[in-house]
Each structure stands twice: as C-alpha cells, then as structure tokens.
MARMARRO-640950 format. One line per field, with one value per residue: x, y, z of N, C-alpha, C, O in turn; residue number from 1; residue in one letter. Coordinates in steps of 0.1 Angstrom, whole numbers, plus 5000, padded with zeros to 4 digits. Layout:
n.px: (X	...)
n.py: (Y	...)
n.pz: (Z	...)
ca.px: (X	...)
ca.py: (Y	...)
ca.pz: (Z	...)
c.px: (X	...)
c.py: (Y	...)
c.pz: (Z	...)
o.px: (X	...)
o.py: (Y	...)
o.pz: (Z	...)
pos: (NUM	...)
code: (A	...)
***
This chain:
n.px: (4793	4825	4860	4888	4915	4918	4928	4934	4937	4939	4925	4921	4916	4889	4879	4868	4842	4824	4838	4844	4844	4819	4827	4853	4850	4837	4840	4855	4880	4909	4935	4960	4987	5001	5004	5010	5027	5041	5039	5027	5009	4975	4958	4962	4968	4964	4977	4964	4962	4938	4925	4911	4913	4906	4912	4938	4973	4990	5024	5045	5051	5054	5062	5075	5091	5081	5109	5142	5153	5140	5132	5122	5096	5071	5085	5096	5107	5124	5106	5083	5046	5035	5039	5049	5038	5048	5030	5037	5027	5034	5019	5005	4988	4962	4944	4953	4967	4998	5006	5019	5020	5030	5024	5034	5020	5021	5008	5006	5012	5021	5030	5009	5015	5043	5062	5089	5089	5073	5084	5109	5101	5087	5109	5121	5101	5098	5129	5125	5111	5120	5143	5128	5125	5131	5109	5087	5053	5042	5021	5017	5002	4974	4976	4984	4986	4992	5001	5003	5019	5036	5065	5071	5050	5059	5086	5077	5066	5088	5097	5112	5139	5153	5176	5195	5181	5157	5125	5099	5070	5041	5010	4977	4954	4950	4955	4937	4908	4882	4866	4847	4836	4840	4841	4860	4883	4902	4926	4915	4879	4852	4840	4821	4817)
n.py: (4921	4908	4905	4892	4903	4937	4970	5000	5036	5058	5052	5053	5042	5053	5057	5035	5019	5037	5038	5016	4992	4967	4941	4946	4944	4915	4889	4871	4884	4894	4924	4940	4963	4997	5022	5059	5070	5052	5019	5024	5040	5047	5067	5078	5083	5052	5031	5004	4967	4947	4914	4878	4859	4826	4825	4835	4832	4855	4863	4875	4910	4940	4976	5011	5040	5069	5088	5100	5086	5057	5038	5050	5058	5083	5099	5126	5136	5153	5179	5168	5170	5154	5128	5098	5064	5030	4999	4966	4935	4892	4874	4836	4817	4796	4765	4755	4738	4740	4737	4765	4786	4824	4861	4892	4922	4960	4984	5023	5056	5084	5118	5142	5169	5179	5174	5159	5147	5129	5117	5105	5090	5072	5064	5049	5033	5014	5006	4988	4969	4959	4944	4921	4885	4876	4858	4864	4874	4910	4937	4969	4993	5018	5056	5077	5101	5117	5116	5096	5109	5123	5129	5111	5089	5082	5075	5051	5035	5025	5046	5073	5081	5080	5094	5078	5052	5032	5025	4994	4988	4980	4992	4979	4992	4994	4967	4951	4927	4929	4959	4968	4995	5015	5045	5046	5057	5072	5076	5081	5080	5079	5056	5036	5008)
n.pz: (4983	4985	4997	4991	4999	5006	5012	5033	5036	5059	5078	5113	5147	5164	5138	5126	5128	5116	5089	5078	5049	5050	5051	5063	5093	5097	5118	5100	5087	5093	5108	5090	5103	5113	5134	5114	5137	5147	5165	5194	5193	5185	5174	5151	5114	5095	5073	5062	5061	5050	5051	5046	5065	5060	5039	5031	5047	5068	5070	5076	5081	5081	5084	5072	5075	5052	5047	5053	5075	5075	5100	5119	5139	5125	5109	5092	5057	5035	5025	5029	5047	5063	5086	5060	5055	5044	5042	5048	5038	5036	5024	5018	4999	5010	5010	4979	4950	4935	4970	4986	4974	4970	4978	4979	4996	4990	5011	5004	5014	4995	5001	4998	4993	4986	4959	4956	4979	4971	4951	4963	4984	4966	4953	4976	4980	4961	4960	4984	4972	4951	4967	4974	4966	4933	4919	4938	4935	4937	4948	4947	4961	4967	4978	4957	4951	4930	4894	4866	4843	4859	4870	4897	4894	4857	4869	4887	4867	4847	4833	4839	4860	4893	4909	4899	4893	4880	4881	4878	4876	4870	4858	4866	4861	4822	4820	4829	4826	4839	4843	4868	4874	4857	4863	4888	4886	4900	4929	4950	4956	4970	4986	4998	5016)
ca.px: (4807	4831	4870	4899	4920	4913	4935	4931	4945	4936	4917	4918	4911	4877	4867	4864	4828	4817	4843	4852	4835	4813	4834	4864	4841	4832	4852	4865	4888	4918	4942	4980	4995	5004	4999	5022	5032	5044	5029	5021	4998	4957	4946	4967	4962	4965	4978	4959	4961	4923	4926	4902	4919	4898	4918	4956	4978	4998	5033	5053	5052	5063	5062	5087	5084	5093	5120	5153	5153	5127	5130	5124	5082	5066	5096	5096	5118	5126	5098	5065	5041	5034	5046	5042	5044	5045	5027	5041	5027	5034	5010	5006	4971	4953	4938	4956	4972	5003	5007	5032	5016	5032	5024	5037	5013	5028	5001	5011	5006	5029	5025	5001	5021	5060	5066	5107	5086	5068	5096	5118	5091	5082	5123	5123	5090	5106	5138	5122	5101	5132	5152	5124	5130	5121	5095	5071	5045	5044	5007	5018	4987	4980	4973	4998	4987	5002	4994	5010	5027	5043	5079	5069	5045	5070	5094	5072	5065	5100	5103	5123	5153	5152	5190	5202	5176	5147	5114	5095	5060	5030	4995	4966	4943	4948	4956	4921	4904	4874	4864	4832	4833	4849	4843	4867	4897	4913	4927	4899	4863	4840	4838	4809	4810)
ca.py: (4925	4901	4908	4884	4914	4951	4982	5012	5045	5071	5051	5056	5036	5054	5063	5020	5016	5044	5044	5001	4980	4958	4926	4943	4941	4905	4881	4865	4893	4902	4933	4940	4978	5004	5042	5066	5075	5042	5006	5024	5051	5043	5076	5087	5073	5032	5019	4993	4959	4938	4901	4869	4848	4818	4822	4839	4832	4863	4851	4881	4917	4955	4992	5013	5056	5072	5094	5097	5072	5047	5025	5058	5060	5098	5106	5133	5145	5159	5187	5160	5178	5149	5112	5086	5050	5019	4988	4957	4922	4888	4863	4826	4814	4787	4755	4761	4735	4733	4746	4778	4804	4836	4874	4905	4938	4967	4998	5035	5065	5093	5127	5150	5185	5179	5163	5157	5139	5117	5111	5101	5083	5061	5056	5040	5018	5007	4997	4978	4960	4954	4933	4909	4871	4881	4853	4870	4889	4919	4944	4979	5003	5030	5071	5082	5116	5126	5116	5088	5114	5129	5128	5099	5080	5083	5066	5039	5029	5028	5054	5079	5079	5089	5092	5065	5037	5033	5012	4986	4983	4980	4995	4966	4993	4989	4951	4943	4921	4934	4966	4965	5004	5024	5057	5048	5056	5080	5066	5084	5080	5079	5039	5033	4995)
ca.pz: (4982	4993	4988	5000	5006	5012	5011	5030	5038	5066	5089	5124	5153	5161	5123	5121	5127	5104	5078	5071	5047	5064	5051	5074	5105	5100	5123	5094	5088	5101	5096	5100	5098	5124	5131	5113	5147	5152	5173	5200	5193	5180	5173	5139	5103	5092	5058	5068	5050	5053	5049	5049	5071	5060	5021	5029	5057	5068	5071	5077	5075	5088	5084	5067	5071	5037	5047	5056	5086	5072	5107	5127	5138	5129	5106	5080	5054	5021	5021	5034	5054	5076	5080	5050	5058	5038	5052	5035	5043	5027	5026	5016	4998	5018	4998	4967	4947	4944	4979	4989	4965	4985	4977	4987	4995	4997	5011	5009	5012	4991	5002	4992	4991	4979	4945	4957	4987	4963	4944	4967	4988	4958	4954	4989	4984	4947	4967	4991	4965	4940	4976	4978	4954	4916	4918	4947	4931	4944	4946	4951	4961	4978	4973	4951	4950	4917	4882	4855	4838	4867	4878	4900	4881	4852	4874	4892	4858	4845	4821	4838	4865	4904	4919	4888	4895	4873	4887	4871	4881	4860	4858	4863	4850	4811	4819	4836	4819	4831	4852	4874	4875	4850	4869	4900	4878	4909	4942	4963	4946	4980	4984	5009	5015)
c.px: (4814	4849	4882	4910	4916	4928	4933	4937	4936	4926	4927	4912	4894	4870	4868	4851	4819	4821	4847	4838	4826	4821	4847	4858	4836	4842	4860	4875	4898	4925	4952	4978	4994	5003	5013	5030	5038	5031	5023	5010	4981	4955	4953	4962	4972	4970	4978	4956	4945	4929	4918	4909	4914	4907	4935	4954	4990	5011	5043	5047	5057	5060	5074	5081	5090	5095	5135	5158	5137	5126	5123	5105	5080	5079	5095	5109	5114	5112	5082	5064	5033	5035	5037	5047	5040	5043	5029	5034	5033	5024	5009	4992	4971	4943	4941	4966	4982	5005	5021	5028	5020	5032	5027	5026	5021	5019	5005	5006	5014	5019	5021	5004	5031	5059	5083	5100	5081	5075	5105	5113	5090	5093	5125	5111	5092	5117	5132	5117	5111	5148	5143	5131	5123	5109	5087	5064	5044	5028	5016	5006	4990	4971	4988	5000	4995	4996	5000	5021	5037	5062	5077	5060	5050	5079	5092	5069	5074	5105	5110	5129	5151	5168	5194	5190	5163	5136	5108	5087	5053	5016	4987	4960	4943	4950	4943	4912	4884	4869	4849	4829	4843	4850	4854	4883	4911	4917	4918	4890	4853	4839	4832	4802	4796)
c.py: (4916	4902	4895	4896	4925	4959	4994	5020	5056	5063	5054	5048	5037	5055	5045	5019	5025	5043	5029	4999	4976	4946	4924	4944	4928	4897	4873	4873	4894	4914	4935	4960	4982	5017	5046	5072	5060	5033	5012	5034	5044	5054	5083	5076	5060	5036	5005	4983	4950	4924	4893	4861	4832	4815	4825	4840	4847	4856	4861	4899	4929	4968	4999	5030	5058	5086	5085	5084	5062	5035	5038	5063	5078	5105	5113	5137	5149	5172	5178	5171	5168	5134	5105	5072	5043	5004	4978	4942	4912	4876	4853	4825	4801	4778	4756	4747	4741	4744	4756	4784	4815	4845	4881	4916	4952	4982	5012	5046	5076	5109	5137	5164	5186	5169	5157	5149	5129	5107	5100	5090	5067	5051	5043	5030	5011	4998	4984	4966	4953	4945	4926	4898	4876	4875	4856	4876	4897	4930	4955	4991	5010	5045	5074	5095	5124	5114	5103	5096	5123	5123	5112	5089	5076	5070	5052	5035	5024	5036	5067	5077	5088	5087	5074	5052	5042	5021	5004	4984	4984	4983	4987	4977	4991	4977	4942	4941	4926	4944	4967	4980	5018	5039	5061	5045	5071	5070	5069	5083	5075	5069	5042	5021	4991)
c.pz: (4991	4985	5000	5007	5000	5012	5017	5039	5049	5075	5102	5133	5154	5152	5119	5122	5117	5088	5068	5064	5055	5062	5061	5087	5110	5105	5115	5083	5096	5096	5102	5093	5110	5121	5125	5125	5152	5161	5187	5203	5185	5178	5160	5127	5101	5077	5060	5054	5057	5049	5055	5052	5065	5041	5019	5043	5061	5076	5077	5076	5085	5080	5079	5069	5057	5040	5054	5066	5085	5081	5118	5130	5136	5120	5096	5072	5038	5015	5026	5046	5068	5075	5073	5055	5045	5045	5041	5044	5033	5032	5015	5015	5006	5008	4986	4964	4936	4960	4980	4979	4976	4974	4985	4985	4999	4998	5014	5009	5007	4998	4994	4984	4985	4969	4947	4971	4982	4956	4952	4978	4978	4951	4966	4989	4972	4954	4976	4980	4953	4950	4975	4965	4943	4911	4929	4936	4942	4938	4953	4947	4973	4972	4971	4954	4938	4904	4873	4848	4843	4864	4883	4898	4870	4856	4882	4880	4847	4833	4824	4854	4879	4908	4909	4887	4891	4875	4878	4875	4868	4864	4857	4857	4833	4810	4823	4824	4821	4847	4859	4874	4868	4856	4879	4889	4888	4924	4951	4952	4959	4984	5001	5010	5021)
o.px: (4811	4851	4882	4911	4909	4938	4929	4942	4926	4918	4939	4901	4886	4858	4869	4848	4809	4814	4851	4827	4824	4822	4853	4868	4831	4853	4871	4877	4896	4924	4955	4972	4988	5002	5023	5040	5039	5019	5013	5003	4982	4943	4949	4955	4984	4965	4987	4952	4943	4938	4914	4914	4923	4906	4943	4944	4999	5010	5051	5037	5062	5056	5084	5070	5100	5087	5139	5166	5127	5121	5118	5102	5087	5082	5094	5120	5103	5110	5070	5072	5028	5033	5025	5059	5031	5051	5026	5037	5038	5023	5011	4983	4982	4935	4931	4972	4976	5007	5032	5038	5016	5036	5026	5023	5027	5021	5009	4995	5015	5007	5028	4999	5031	5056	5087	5109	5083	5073	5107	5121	5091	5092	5130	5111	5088	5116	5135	5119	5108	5158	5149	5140	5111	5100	5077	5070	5045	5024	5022	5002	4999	4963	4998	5010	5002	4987	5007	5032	5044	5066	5081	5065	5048	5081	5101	5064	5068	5113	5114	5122	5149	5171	5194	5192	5158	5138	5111	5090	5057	5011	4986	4959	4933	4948	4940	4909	4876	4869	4839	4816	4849	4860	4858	4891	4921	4910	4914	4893	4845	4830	4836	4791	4792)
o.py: (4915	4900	4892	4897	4924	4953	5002	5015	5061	5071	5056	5045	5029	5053	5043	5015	5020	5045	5029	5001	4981	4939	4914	4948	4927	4896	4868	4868	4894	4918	4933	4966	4975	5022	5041	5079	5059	5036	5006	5035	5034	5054	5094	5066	5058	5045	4997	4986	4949	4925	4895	4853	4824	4805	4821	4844	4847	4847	4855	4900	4927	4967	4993	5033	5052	5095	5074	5075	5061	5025	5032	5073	5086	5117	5106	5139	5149	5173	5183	5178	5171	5128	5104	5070	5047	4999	4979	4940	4917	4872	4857	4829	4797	4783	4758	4743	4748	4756	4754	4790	4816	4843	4879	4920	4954	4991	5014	5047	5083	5110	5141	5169	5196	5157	5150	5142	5118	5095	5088	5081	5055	5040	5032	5020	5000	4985	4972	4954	4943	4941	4916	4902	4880	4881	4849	4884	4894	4929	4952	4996	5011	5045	5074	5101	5134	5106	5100	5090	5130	5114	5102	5078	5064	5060	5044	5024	5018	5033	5073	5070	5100	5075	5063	5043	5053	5010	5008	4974	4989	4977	4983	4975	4984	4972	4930	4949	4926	4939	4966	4981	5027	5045	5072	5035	5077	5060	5061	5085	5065	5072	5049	5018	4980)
o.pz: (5003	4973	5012	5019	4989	5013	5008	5049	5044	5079	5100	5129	5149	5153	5107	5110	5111	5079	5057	5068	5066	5072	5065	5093	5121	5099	5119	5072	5108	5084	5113	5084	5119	5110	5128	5122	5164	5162	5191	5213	5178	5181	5157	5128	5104	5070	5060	5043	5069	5041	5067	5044	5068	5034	5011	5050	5053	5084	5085	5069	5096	5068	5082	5066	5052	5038	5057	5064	5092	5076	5127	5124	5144	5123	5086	5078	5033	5003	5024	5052	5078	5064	5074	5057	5038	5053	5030	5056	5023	5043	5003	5023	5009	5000	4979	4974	4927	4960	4975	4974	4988	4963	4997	4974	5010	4989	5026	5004	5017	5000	4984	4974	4978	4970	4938	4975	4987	4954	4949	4980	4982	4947	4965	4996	4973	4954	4973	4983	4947	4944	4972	4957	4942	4904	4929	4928	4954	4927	4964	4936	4982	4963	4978	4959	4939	4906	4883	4848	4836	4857	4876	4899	4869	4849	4883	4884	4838	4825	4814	4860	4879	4910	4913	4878	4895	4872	4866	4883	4858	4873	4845	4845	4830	4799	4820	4816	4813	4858	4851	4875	4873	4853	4880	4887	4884	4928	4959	4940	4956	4992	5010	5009	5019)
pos: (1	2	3	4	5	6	7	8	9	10	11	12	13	14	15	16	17	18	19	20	21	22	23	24	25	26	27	28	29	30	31	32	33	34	35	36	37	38	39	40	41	42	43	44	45	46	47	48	49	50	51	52	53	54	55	56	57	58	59	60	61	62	63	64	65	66	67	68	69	70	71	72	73	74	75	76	77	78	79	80	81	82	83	84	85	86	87	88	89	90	91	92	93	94	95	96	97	98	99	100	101	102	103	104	105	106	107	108	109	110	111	112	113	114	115	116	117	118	119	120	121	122	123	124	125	126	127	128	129	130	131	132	133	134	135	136	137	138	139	140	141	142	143	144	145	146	147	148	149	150	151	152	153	154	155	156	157	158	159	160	161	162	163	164	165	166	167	168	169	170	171	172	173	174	175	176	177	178	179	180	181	182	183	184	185	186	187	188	189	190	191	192	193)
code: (X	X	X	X	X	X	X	X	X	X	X	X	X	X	X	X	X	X	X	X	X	X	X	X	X	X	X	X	X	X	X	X	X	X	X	X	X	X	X	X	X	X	X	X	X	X	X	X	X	X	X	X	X	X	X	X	X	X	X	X	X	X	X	X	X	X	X	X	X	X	X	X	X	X	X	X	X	X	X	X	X	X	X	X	X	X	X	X	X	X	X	X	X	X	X	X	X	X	X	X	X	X	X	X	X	X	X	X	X	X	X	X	X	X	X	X	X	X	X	X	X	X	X	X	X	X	X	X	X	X	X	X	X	X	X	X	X	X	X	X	X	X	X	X	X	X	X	X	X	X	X	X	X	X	X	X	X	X	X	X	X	X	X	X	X	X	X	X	X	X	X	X	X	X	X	X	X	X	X	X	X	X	X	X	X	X	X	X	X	X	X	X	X)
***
C-alpha cells in the first residue's frame, strides 16, 4: 500500500499509533489539519490531510468550522451536535512536467444527527470551493453522513438548491476507471492499513 495522499477523519492525537496506516507513520509523510477545538488542543478529532512530501509540496492551507462563525474554533450551529470542520490544503506536484500542477483538498466531516446541519455545512464547504480559480482542481472528501439522494447530496451534486445556490461537484465513483474494491462503496468500511 502506498498512497501520495491520505484522508482521514476522527483521529486523535493518541489513537495515531493504533489507528494510521503505516504509510502515515513513515518519515516520508507529513500531515496538515487541526483539532475541531481549534490549534491548540491534541486530544479532540483531526480531518487530517496525509501527504508524501517526497511527490506534493503543501503550499497553503487552513481550517474552516461549518457553522455560523466558520473562523470561530469549537463552533456549533444550526441543530449539529458537535463541531464540524473542513481542512482544506493546496498543494503543488513535485517532478512534474510542465511544472506548477496545483490541487486543492478539501477534508470534512458533515454531521451525523441534523440534515439542516448537513445541508448548510455542505453550503459553506461548496462556497468556499466555488472562491477558489476555476482552473484548481478541487478533491472534496470526507464523511458525508447522508446519502446521494438526500437533500444534501442532491445539492453537492447540483441537482437541487440550498438558500438559491446550486453546487457542482461530481462523483469519482461511476467515473473510476477502475475500482480495487467494489465493497468500500460507504465512507466508513473498517480500513486497517
């Protein structure tokens, strides 16, 4: 198993030695994100981005909560039962002709309990991703916690309308050319690197 970048949700400073990969443990790793409690706490959950320093340069990136005050660490609103962040990096490939290939990641985590928290969550990680330049690509992942045919599924795919503004992302699953494990078709499925 070897991945250039990594994605993941609900770690924890201590649950790293039982719960990473082993490829994010090897020094040629690095990782950017911050606790939903904000930069100075270690003991709440990561939307932690993984990266092979050795293939992408991280160039930039930051934390956003999804609520009302999305600069504000620990912040809830609209019916969430406990803070959601979005961890956004951008990164720049390394040995690539021509050079300056740049991506955006953007890791989240919608909450689990309120559909008007998902909704409006997945409004605010749409916005942010519809200011960057039209040519970044943009990777939005994460635990949705809700379905395709939801409300907010629906609307991150742009077929229906949160507060006037209609998103535009796209599903890699029916576009993948080729799946290594047709079973892991939910955002949790146990992954035991």
């Amino acid at each position: 198993f070897s991945s250039t970048m990594l994605c993941c949700l609900f770690l924890q400073s201590r649950m790293y030695e039982a719960e990473l990969p082993s490829c994010c443990t090897d020094p040629g790793y690095e990782q950017f994100g911050i606790s939903r409690k904000g930069s100075q706490d270690t003991t709440d959950e990561y939307c932690t981005i993984f990266y092979e320093k050795e293939k992408v340069e991280l160039t930039e990136g930051g934390t956003f909560w999804l609520s009302e005050s999305p600069s504000v660490p620990g912040s809830i609103s609209w019916g969430a039962t406990a803070p959601c962040i979005a961890t956004w990096a951008t990164f720049q490939l390394k040995r690539v002709e021509p050079p300056g290939f740049s991506f955006q990641i953007v890791n989240t985590n919608l909450d689990e309990d309120s559909p008007r928290a998902r909704r409006r969550s997945a409004l605010l990680t749409w916005q942010h991703i519809a200011s960057l330049p039209p040519n970044l690509p943009v990777i939005y992942c994460g635990g949705f916690n809700t379905q395709k045919e939801s409300m907010t599924g629906r609307f991150l795919l742009g077929r229906s309308r949160e507060h006037g503004v209609v998103g535009d992302m796209r599903d890699a699953w029916p576009n993948a050319r080729v799946r290594k494990n047709v079973s892991l078709i939910h955002t949790y499925h146990g992954f035991k690197g």
